[in-house]
N, C-alpha and C positions, 0 to 999 in steps of 0.2 A: 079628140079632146087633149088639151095643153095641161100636163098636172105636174104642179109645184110637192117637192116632195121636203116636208121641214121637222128635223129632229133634235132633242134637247142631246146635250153633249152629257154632263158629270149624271151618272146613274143611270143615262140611257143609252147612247151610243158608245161610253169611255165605259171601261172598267175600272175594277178598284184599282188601278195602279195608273189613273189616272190618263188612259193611254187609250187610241183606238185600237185593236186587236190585228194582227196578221191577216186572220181570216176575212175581217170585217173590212180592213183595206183594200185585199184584195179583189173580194166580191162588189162594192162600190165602187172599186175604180174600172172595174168590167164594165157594170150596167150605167156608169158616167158617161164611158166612151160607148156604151151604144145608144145613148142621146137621153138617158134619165138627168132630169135636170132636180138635182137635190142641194140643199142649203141647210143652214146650223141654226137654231135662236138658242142665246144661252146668255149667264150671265157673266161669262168671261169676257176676256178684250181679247183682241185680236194677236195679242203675242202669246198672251195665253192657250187661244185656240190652237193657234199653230204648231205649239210646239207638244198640243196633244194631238193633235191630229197629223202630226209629221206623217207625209207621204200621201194623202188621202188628196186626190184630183179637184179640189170644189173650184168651180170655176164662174158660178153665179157669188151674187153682192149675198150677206151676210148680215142676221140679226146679231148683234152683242150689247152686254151691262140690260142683259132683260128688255132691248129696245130703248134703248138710250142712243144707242149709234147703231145706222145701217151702211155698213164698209164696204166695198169692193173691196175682194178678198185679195186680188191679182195685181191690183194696181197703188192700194193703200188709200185710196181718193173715200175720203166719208162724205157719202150720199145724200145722210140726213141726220142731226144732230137734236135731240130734246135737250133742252139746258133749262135750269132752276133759273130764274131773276136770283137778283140779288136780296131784296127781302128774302126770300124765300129758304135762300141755301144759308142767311143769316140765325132763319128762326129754326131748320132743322140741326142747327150746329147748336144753339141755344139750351134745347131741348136738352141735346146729346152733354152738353156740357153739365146742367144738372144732375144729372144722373152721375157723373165721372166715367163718362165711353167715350176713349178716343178713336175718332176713327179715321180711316184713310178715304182720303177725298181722290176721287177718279174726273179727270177735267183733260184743261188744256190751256198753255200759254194761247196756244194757234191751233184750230179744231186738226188740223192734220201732223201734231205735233202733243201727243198724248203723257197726259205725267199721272202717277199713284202718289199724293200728297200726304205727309205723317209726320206727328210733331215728336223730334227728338226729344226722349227723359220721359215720354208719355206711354212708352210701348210697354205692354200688357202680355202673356205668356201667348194669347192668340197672336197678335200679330208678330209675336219674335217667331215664332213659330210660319206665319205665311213670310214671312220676309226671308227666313231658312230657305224654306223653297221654292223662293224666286230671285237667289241670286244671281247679280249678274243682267239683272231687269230693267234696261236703261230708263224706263219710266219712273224709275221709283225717284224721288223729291222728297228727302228728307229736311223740312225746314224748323222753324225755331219760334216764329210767333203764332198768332192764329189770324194775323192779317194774308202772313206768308199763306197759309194753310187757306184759305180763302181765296184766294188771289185768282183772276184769269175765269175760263168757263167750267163750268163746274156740270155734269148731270149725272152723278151716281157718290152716295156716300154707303163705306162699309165697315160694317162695326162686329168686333168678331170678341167673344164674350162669355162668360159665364150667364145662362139663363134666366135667372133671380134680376138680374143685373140689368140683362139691354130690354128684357120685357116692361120694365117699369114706362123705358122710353117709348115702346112700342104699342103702349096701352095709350101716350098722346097720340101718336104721329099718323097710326091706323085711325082714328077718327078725321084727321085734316084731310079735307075734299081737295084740296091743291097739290097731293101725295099719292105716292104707290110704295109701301110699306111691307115688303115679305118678311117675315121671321122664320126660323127654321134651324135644324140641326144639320150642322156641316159634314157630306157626304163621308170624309173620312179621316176623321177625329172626333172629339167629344164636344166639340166647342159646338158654341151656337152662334149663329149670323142674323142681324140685321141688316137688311138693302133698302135702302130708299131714294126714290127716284122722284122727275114728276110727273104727275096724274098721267100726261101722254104716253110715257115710256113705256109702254110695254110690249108681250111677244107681239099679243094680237094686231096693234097697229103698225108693226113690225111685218108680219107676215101678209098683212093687207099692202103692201108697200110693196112688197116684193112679187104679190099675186097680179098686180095692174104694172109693176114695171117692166118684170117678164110676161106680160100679156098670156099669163094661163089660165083656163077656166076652172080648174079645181085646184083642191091644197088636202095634201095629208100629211098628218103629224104624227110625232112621237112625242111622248114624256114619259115624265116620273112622280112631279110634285108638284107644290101650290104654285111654283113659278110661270110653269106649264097650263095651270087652269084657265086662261084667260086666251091663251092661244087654242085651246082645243074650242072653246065657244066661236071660234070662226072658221072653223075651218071642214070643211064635208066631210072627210072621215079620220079620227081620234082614235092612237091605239096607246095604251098604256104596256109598259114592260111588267113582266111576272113581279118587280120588285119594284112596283111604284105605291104611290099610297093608295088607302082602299078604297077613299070616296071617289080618289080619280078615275080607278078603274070603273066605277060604276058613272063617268061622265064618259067612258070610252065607245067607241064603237065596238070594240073588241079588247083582249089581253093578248098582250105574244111573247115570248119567250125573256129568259131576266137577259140584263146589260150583260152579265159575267159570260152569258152565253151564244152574244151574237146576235142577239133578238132582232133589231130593227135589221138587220146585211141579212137574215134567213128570212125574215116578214117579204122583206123587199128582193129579194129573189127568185121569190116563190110566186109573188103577186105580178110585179112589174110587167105591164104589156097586157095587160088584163084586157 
């Protein structure tokens, strides 16, 4: 049997410092190179992934933006793009505007030529704060109107917030059946995030993607959180980290040890070859 091995990166595979661990690199780049064929779904991009997961072997195509794009990790070629119409990326900006949430729009002039869109004079102590720690981010697109901010393909908006604030929005956007709406508290800081995608974007059909293109017959996951919830509903067996939340744990197959600790590199060392 062919088995697809797919784990959430921030609170599961990364530690708090954002970073995959020595041990956890090393041990995955072992059981890589003895033929475990393992992959990420997350909702970072691809420069973001990299540069946590510096040194780490992945050599199969790759979920990111929550299945918004599936990347070949090796060659930069995206595989599969979900993008918003244009109503659509109209009336979630609309929304967001009400409220007063700026947010950075995640697109592209050219699907293989990726930009983080933000309107200068609009940035809020979250985003001075993410833009701190991505300098240097050739993606980043600072523009000035909100046609600019608009512009090109668009499938991922992120709204980083005081929670009074983006939940107002997220009490419309979570009912529109044309959406995929997470909210949640940002792994490490106090702020709170809004993601919103569409309706297709997610892990699950994400990892369905990656299960018929690498032609394997099972799939097993890692998470932590609501992100993760829709990918564990497809896949044979679901393991939650000692520090994921608690409903997820109880949608798991099992719990295994926290991120801080190596959990999924000791799960998958132990198990692999089963």
């Amino acid at each position: 049997m062919k088995t697809l091995y797919v784990t959430d990166l921030d609170g599961t595979l990364l530690t708090s410092q954002e970073k995959v661990s020595l041990y956890s690199r090393e041990k995955l780049n072992g059981l890589i190179g003895r033929g475990m064929i393992l992959s990420f779904a997350t909702a970072r991009s691809a420069l973001s992934a990299k540069l946590a997961l510096d040194g780490l072997d992945i050599r199969t195509p790759v979920v990111l933006y929550n299945g918004g794009l599936i990347y070949n990790y090796n060659t930069g070629e995206t595989l599969r793009a979900v993008l918003f119409t244009d109503e659509e990326k109209r009336y979630v900006f609309s929304v967001l505007k009400e409220f007063d949430i700026p947010p950075f729009v995640f697109g592209a002039r050219e699907l293989d030529r990726e930009r983080v869109a933000f309107q200068l004079g609009r940035e809020n102590v979250g985003i001075e704060r993410y833009l701190y720690r991505r300098k240097g981010d050739v993606r980043l697109d600072p523009v000035h109107t909100e046609e600019e901010l608009l512009g090109g393909y668009i499938f991922y908006f992120k709204c980083i917030g005081p929670r009074e604030q983006l939940q107002k929005a997220w009490d419309i956007l979570k009912y529109d059946h044309r959406f995929i709406c997470i909210f949640h508290q940002e792994k490490y800081q106090n702020d709170f995030w809004m993601e919103v995608s569409p309706r297709e974007a997610t892990k699950a059909n994400g990892v369905r993607f990656l299960k018929e293109r690498l032609g394997c017959n099972k799939v097993v996951c890692f998470g932590d959180t609501s992100n993760d919830s829709d990918m564990f509903d497809v896949c044979d067996e679901k393991y939650a980290v000692m520090n994921a939340d608690s409903w997820l744990k109880e949608k798991a197959t099992g719990v295994i040890g926290y991120c801080e600790e190596d959990g999924v590199a000791k799960w998958l060392e132990e198990h692999y070859g089963e």
